[in-house]
Every structure is written in C-alpha cells, then in structure tokens.
N, C-alpha and C positions, 0 to 999 in steps of 0.2 A: 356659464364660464367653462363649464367642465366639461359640454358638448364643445363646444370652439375649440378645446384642446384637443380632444378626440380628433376633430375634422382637420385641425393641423399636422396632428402625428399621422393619419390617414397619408394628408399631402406627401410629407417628409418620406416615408413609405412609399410611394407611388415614383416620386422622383428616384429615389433610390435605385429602384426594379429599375425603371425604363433607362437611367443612365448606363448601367451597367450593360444592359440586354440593346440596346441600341448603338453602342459602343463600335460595337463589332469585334474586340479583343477575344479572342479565343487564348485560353490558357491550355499550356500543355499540359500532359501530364504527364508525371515524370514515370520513367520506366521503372520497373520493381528489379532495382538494382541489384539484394541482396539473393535473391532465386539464380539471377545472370552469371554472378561474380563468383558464387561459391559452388566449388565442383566438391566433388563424392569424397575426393581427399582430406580438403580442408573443412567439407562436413565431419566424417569421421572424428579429426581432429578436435572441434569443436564441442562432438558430444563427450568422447573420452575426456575432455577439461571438462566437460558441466558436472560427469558422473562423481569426476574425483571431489571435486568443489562438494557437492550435493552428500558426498562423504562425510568429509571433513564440519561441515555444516552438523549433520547427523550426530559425529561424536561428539563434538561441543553443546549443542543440545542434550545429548544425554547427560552429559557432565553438570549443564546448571539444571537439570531434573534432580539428577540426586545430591548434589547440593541444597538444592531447594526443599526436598525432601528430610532429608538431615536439619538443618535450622528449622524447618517448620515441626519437626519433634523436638526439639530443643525450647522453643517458642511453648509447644505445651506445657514442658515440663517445667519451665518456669511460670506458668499460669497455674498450675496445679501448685505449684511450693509457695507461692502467692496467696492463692487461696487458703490453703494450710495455714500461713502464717495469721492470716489476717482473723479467721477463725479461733486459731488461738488467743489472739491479744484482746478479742471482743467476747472471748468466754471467761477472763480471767476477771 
C-alpha cells in the first residue's frame, strides 16, 4: 500500500511539472521597482529617517537597560532580606 502511494504522489508530480512546462505561459518578472523609483534624494532622505529612528530606538533601549538594571538590584535585595528573615524565624 505504501508503495501505490509513493507511485501515485510520483504521478501527481509528473503531471504537475509537465502541466505547467507545457503550458507555454511565461511569467514576467517584475522589474526591481525600488532601485528604478528611488533617486539619490529620496535615498538620502530615507537614510537620515532610519538614523534618527535607529536613535531614538538606541535611547529607549538604554532606558529599559537601566531600568532593568535597577529592579534586578532591588529583586536581590529583597532575596537577600528574605533570606535573613527566614533564617531568623527557623533559628528561633
């Protein structure tokens, strides 16, 4: 059974290719629009907006760095007084 499947998916395959390639449709292909359309100008322009972006990105990033930075000392510090505490109630 599991050969006759094989030899069907084979078929299915075979037809596929030859429908297509027999067909005779040529498909175009589309021209590389954005090389065409965009002159030195509106590149320039493009890159000054990615820089500023690529900025603004940068400082928010640092921002939740040192946020992240700050609550994860805080997170110790409450792991440390935890500790402490716990220590004391089970020495008592």
């Amino acid at each position: 059974m599991v050969v006759s499947f094989a030899l069907f998916s084979d078929q299915n395959k075979n037809k596929a290719t030859k429908s297509a390639s027999t067909t005779g449709i040529k498909r175009p292909h589309q021209p590389d629009v954005i090389s065409s359309t965009i002159d030195n100008v509106t590149a320039a322009q493009e890159v000054t907006r990615l820089e500023a972006l690529c900025e603004a990105r940068t400082q928010s990033l640092n921002l939740v760095k040192k946020q992240l930075r700050q609550r994860s000392q805080g997170f110790e510090a409450m792991a440390v007084l935890l500790k402490y505490l716990t220590e004391e109630v089970c020495s008592i």
